[in-house]
MIDOFI-79437 format. One record per residue (C-alpha): z, y, x; residue number from 1; chain. Coordinates in steps of 0.1 Angstrom, whole numbers, m for minus. Example, Ala and Ser with C-alpha at 12.3 -4.5 7.8 and 13.67 -1.06 7.14 Angstrom:
// MIDOFI-79437
+-------+-------+-------+-----+-------+
:     Z :     Y :     X :   n : chain :
+-------+-------+-------+-----+-------+
:    78 :   m45 :   123 :   1 :     A :
:    71 :   m11 :   137 :   2 :     A :
+-------+-------+-------+-----+-------+
// end
This chain:
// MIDOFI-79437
+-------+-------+-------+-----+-------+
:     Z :     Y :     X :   n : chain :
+-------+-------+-------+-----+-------+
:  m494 :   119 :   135 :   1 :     A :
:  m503 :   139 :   106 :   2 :     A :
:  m503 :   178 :   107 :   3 :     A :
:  m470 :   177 :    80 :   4 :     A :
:  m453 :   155 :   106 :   5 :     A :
:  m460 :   172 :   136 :   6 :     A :
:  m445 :   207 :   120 :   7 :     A :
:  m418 :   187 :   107 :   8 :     A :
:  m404 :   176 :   144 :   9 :     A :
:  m416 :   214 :   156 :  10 :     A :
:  m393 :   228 :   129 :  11 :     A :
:  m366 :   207 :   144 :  12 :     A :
:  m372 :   213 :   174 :  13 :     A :
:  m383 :   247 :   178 :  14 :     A :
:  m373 :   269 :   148 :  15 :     A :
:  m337 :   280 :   165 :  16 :     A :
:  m355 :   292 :   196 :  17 :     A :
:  m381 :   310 :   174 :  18 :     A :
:  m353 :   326 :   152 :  19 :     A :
:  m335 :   334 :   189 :  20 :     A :
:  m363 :   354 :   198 :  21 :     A :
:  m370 :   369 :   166 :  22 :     A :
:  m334 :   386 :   162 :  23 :     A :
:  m334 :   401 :   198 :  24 :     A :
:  m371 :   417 :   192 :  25 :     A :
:  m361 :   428 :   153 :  26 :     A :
:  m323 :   430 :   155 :  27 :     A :
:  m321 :   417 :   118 :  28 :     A :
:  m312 :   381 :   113 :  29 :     A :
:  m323 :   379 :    73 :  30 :     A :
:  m355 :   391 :    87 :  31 :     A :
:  m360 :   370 :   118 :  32 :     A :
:  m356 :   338 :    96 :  33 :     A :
:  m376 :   349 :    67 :  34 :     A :
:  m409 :   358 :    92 :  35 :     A :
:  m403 :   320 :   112 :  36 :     A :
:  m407 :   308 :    76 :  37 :     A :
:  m432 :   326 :    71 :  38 :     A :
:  m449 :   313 :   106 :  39 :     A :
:  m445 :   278 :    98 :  40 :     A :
:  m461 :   281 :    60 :  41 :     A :
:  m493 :   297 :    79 :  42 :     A :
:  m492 :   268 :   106 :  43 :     A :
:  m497 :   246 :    70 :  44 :     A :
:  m522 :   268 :    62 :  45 :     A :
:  m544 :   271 :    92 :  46 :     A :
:  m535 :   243 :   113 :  47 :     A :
:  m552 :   218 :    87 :  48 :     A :
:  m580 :   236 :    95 :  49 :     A :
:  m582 :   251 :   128 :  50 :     A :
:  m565 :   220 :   145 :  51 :     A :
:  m526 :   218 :   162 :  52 :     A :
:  m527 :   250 :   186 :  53 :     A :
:  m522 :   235 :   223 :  54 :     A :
:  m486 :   252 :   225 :  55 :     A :
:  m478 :   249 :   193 :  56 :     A :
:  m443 :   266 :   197 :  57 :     A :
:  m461 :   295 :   211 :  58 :     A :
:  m483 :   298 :   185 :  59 :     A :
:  m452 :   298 :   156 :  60 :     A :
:  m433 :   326 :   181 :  61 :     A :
:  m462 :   349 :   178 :  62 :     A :
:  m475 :   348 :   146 :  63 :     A :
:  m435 :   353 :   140 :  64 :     A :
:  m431 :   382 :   158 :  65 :     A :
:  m465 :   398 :   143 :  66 :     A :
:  m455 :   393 :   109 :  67 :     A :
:  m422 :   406 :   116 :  68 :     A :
:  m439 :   441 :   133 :  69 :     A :
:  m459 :   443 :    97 :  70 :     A :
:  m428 :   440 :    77 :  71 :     A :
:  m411 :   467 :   105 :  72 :     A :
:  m438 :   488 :   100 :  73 :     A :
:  m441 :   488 :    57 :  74 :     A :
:  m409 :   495 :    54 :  75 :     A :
:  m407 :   521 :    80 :  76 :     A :
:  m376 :   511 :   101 :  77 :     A :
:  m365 :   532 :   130 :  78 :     A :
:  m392 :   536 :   154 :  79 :     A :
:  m369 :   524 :   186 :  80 :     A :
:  m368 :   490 :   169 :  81 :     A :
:  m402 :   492 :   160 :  82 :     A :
:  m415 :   504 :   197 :  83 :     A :
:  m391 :   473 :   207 :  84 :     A :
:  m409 :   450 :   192 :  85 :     A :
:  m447 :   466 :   201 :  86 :     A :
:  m434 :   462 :   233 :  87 :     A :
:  m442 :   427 :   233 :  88 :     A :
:  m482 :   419 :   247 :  89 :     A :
:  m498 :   406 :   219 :  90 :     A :
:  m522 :   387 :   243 :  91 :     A :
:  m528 :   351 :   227 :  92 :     A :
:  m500 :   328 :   216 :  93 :     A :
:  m502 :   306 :   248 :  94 :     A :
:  m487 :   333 :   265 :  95 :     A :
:  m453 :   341 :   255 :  96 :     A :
:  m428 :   331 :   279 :  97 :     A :
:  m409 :   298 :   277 :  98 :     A :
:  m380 :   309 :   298 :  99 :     A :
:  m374 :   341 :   275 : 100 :     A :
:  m371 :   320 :   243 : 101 :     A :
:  m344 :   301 :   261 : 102 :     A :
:  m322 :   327 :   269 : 103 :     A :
:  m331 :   336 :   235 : 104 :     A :
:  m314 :   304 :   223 : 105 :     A :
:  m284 :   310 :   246 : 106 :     A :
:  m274 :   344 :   229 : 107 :     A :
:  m278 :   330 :   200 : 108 :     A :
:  m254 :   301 :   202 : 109 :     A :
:  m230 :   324 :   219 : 110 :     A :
:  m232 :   354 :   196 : 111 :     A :
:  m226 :   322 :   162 : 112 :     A :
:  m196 :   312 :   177 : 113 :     A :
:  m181 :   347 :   188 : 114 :     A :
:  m143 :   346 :   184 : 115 :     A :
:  m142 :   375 :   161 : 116 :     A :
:  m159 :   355 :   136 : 117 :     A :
:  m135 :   331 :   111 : 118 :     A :
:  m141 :   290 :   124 : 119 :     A :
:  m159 :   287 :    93 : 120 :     A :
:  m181 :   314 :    95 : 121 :     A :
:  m189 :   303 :   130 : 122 :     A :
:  m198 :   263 :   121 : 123 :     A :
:  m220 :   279 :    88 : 124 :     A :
:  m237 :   305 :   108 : 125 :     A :
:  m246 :   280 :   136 : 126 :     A :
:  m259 :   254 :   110 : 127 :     A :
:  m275 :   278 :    92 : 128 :     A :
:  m296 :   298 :   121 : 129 :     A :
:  m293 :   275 :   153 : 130 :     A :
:  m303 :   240 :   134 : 131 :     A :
:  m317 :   254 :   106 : 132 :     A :
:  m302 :   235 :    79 : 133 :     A :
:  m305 :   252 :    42 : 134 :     A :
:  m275 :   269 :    28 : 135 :     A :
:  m278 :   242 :    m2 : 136 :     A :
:  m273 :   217 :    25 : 137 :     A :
:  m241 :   231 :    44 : 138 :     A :
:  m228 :   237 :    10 : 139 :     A :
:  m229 :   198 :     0 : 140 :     A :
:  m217 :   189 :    39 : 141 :     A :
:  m185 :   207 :    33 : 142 :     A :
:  m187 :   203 :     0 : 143 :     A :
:  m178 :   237 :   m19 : 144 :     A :
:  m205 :   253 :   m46 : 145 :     A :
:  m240 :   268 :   m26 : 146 :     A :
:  m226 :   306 :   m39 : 147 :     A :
:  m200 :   303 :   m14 : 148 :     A :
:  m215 :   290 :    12 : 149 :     A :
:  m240 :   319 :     8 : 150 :     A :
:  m212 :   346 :     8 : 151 :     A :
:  m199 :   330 :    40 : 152 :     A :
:  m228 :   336 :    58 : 153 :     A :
:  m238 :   369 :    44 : 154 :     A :
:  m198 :   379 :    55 : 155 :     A :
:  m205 :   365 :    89 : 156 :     A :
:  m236 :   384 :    95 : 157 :     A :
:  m220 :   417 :    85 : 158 :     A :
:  m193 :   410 :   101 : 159 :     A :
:  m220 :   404 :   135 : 160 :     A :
:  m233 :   439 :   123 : 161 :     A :
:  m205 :   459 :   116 : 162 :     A :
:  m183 :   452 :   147 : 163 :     A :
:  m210 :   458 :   170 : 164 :     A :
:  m211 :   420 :   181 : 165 :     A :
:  m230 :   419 :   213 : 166 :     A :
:  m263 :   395 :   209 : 167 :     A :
:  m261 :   383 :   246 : 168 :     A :
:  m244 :   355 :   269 : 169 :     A :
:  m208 :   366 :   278 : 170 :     A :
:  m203 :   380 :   313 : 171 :     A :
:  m188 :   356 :   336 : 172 :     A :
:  m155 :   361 :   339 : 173 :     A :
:  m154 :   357 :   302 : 174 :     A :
:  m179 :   331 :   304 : 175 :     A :
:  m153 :   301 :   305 : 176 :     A :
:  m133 :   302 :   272 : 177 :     A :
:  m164 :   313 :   254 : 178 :     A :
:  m182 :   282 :   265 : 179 :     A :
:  m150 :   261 :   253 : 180 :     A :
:  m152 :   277 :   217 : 181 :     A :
:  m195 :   269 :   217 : 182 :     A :
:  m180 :   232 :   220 : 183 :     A :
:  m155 :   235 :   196 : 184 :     A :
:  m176 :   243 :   173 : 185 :     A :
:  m204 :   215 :   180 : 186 :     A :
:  m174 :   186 :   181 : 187 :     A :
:  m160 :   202 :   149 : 188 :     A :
:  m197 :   195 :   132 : 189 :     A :
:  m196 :   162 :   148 : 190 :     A :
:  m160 :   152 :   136 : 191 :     A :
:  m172 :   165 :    98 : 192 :     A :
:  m198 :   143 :    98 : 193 :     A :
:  m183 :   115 :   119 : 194 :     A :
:  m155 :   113 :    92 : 195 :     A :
:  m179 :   100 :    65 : 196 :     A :
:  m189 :    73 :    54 : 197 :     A :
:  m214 :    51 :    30 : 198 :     A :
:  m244 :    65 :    12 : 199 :     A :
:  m229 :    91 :    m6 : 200 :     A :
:  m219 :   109 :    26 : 201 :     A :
:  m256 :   107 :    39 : 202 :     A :
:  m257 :   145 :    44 : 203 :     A :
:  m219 :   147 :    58 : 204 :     A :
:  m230 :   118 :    83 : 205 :     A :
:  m260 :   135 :    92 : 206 :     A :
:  m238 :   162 :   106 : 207 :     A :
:  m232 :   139 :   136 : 208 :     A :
:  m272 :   139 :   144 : 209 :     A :
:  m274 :   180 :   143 : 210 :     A :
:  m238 :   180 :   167 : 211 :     A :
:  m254 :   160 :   193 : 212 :     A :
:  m290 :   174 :   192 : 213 :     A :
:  m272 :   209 :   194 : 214 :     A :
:  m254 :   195 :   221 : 215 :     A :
:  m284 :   182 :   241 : 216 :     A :
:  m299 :   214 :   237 : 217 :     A :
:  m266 :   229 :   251 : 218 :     A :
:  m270 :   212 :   281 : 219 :     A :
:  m302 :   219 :   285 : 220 :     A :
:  m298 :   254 :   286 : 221 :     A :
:  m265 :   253 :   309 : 222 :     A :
:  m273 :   221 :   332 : 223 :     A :
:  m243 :   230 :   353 : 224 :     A :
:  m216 :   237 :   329 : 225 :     A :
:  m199 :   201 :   332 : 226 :     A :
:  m180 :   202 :   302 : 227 :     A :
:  m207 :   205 :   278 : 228 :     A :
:  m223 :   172 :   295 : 229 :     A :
:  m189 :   155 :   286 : 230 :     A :
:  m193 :   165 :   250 : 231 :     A :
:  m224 :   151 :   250 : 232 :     A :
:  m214 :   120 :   268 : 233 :     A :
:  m186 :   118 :   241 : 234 :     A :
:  m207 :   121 :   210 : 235 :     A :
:  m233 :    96 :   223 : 236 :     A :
:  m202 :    73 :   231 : 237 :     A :
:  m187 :    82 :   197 : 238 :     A :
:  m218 :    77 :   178 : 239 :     A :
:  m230 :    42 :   190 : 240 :     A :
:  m201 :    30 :   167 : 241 :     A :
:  m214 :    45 :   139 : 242 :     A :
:  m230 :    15 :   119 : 243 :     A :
:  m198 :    m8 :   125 : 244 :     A :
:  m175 :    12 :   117 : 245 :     A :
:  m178 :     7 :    77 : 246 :     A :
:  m182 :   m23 :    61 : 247 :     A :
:  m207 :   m26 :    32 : 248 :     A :
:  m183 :   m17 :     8 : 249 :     A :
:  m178 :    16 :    30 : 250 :     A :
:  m146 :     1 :    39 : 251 :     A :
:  m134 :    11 :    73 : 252 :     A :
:  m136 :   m13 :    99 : 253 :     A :
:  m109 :   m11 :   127 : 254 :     A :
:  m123 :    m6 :   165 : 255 :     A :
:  m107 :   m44 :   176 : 256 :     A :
:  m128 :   m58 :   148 : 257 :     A :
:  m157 :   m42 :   148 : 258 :     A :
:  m188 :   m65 :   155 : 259 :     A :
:  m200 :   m51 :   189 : 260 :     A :
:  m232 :   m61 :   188 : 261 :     A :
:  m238 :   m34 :   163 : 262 :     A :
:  m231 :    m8 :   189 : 263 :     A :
:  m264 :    10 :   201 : 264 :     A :
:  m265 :    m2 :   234 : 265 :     A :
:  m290 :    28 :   242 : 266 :     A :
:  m264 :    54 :   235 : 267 :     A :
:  m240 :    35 :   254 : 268 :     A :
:  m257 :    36 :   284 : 269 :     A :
:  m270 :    71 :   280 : 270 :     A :
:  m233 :    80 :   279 : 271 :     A :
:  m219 :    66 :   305 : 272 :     A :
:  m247 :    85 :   325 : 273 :     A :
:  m241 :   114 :   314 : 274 :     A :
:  m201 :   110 :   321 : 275 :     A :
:  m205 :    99 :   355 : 276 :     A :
:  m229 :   131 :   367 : 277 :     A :
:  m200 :   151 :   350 : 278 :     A :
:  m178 :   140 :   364 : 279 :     A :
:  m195 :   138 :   399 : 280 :     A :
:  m194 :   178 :   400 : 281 :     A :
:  m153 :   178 :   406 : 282 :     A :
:  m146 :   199 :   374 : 283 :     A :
:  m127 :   174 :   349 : 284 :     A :
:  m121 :   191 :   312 : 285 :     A :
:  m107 :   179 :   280 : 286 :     A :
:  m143 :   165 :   270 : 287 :     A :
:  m149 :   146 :   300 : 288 :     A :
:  m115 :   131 :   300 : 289 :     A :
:  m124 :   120 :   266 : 290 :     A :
:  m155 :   109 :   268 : 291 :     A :
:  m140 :    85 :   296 : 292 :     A :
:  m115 :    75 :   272 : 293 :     A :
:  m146 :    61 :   247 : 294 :     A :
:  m165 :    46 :   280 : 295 :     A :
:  m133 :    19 :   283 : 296 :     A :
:  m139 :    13 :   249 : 297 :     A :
:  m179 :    11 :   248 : 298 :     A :
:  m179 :    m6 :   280 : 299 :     A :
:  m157 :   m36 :   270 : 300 :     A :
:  m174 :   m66 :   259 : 301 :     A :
:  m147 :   m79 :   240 : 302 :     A :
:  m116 :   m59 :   223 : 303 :     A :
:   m94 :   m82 :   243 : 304 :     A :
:  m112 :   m67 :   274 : 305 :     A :
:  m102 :   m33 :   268 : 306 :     A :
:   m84 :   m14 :   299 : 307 :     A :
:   m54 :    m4 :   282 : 308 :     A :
:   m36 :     4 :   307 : 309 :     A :
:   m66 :    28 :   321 : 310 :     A :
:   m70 :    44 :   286 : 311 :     A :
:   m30 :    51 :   284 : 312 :     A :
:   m34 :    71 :   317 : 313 :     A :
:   m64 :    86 :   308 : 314 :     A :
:   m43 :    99 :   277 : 315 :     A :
:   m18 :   110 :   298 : 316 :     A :
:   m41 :   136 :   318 : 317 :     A :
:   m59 :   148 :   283 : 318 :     A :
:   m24 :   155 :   271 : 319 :     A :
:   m18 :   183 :   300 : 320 :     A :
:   m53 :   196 :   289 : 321 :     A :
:   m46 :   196 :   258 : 322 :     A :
:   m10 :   196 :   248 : 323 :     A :
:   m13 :   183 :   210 : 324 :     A :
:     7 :   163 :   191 : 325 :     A :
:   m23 :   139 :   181 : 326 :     A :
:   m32 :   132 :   220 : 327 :     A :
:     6 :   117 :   223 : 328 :     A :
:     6 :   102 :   193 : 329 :     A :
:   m29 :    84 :   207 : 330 :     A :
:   m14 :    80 :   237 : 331 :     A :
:    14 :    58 :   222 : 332 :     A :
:    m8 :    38 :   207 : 333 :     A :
:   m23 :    29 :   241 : 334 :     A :
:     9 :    23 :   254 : 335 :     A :
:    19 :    m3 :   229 : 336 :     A :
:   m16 :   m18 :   234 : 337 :     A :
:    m4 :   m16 :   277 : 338 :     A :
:    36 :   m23 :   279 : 339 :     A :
:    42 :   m39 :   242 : 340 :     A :
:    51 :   m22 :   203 : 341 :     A :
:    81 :   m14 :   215 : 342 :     A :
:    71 :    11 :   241 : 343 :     A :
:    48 :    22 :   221 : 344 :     A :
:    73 :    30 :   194 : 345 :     A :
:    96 :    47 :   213 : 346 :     A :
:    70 :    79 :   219 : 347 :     A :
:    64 :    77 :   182 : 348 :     A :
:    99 :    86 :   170 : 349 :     A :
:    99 :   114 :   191 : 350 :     A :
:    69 :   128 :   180 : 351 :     A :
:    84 :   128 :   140 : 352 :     A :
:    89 :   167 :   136 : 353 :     A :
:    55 :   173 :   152 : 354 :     A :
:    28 :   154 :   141 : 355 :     A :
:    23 :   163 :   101 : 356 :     A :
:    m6 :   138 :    75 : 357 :     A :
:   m12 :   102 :    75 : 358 :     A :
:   m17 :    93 :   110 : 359 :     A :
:    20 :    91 :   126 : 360 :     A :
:    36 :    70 :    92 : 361 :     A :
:     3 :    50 :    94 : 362 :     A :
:     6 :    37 :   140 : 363 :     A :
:    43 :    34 :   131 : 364 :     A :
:    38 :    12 :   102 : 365 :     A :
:    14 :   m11 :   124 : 366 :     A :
:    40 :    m9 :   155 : 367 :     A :
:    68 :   m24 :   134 : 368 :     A :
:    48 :   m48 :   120 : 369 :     A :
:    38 :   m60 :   151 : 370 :     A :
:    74 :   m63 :   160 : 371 :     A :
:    85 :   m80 :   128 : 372 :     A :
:   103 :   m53 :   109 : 373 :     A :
:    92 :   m59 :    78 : 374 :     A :
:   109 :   m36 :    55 : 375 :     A :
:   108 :    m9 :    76 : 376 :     A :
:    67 :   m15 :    80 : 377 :     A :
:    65 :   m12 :    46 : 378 :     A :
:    84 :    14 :    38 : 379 :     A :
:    58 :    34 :    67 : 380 :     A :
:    27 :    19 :    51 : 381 :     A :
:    33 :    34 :    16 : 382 :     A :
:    41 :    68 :    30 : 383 :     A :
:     8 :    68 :    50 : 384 :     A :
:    m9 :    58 :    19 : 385 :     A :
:     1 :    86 :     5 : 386 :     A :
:    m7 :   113 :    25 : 387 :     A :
:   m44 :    95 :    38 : 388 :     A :
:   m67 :   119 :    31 : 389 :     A :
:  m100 :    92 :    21 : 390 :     A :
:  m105 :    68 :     0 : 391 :     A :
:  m120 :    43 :    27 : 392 :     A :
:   m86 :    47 :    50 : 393 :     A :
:   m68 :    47 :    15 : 394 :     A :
:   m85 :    15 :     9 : 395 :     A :
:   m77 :     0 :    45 : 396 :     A :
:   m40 :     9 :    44 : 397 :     A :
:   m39 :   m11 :     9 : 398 :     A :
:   m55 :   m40 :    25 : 399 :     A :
:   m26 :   m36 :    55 : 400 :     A :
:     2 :   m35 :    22 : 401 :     A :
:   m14 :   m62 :     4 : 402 :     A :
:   m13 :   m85 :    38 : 403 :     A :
:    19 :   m74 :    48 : 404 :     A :
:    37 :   m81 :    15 : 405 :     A :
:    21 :  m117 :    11 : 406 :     A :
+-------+-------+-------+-----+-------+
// end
């Protein structure tokens, strides 16, 4: 592996936990990610040269932190943050402490996704300074001009600043529901990116990649919180769909006719796994229960092997965890897969006033074809056509008109 390469997979890898450590030693994020640059430019530099250090990550973390003490020192900050950081044993790179740049990595996750900040100021800021993606990049993900991306960020770091936003792991008893917000966030990043599709969404698709490796490293850092082994279990499960589910017209391709033999098999198995030692420590969430919902699917050889009946009752316990609209409205659907379109259509009506976009008009347009109501099918298609918010489920609903009408 070439020097270019092996920094490329450190930067990946390492940069967040560098940057962790940075910003508790300096207390200054802008700083912290301009002196890891900084690091990683002289690793080019001298590496070439000197040859890769034999902890490589140590090695970034210290010429970091001495590059940050010379900027502290030029431009004469406060002396406690300066004694802070001269606090630190210079000693040689090999010797910084593994375990310290960990909990490093857990404030900083924790402090991303605080509740005072907006949701979108949380998903940027986590981007941005956990996986290290450019501001340019984030900007085309959630596609609005770089200048407000860059505003967002800036706002969020303030807002980190000015409220006095503690840079640590919650205490336990808040512990908990700060946890639950860390995995919003990551399966709101996944979602983003699951949600596109073809080549043009290349960087929108490449959110789901960042999600899950944030999510490994989660886990990692908190091997006993079960719910953030569910996520992962779910996004694995999730993910090793991702090349069937589009046609190569970028048309969407629905779950029954998917070829399954595109599914990664690797990822598959990895998340059932994972599921199972959640699941083994007797603390079921939301994620987990989900997660299970995509192992009956993942598991099944064939569509027509699907455990309907076991998904509908899974959807029934994620719908007293999590009392949305959208988990009865799924749950419907795996009731008419269980008991027939007919039972299935009866929890639909009664979710009308509640479930708002293209997803209700669209399951009711597909139960009543199923039970040969035509007109009334129809008349449900067109509506979900126009509220459906892509142009590949635009395109799929027109193919379900087109069909329908001939």
């Amino acid at each position: 592996m070439t020097v270019e390469a092996e920094l490329s997979e450190l930067f990946r890898a390492e940069r967040g936990r560098i940057v962790a450590t940075l910003i508790r030693l300096a207390g200054d994020w802008d700083l912290a990610e301009e002196c890891v640059q900084d690091a990683f430019a002289r690793a080019l530099e001298c590496w070439p040269r000197e040859g890769v250090p034999r902890r490589p990550g140590a090695w970034l973390t210290t010429t970091a932190r001495n590059r940050a003490l010379d900027r502290l020192r030029r431009s004469s900050v406060e002396a406690a943050k300066l004694r802070e950081v001269v606090a630190v044993p210079d000693g040689s790179p090999e010797e910084v402490d593994g375990d310290d740049i960990g909990d490093d990595l857990l404030r900083l996750v924790f402090t991303c996704c605080h509740p005072a900040l907006t949701l979108e100021a949380r998903v940027a800021l986590t981007l941005r300074t956990v996986a290290g993606l450019t501001t340019a990049e984030i900007a085309r993900a959630f596609l609005v001009p770089e200048a407000t991306m860059a505003k967002r960020l800036v706002r969020a770091r303030q807002k980190i600043r000015n409220a006095r936003i503690p840079y640590r792991v919650p205490p336990a008893h808040l512990l908990p529901d700060r946890t639950g917000g860390v995995l919003g966030v990551l399966y709101l990043l996944f979602n983003e990116g699951y949600a596109a599709s073809g080549g043009a969404d290349l960087l929108r698709r490449n959110l789901c990649a960042e999600a899950i490796r944030l999510a490994r490293t989660l886990v990692a850092l908190m091997p006993d919180e079960p719910e953030a082994v569910g996520l992962l279990a779910l996004t694995l499960l999730q993910d090793s769909r991702r090349d069937a589910r589009f046609d190569h017209a970028g048309d969407l391709v629905p779950l029954d006719e998917q070829a399954r033999s595109r599914w990664d098999g690797g990822q598959v198995e990895e998340g059932v796994a994972l599921l199972d030692s959640a699941l083994r420590r007797g603390r079921p969430g939301p994620y987990q229960v989900q997660a299970a919902i995509a192992a009956c699917h993942a598991t099944a050889a064939r569509a027509d092997d699907t455990d309907w009946p076991q998904i509908a009752l899974l959807y029934g316990e994620l719908a007293k965890l999590v009392p949305s609209p959208v988990v009865r409205l799924n749950r419907a659907v795996a009731v008419a897969m269980a008991d027939g379109p007919a039972a299935g259509l009866a929890l639909v009506d009664d979710l009308a006033d509640e479930v708002t976009g293209h997803l209700l008009p669209a399951t009711r347009a597909d139960l009543l074809r199923r039970l040969g109501r035509t007109t009334e099918a129809l008349a449900a298609y067109e509506r979900a056509l126009a509220l459906a918010p892509t142009d590949a489920e635009r395109r799929h609903l027109t193919r379900q008109l087109s069909a329908l009408r001939g």
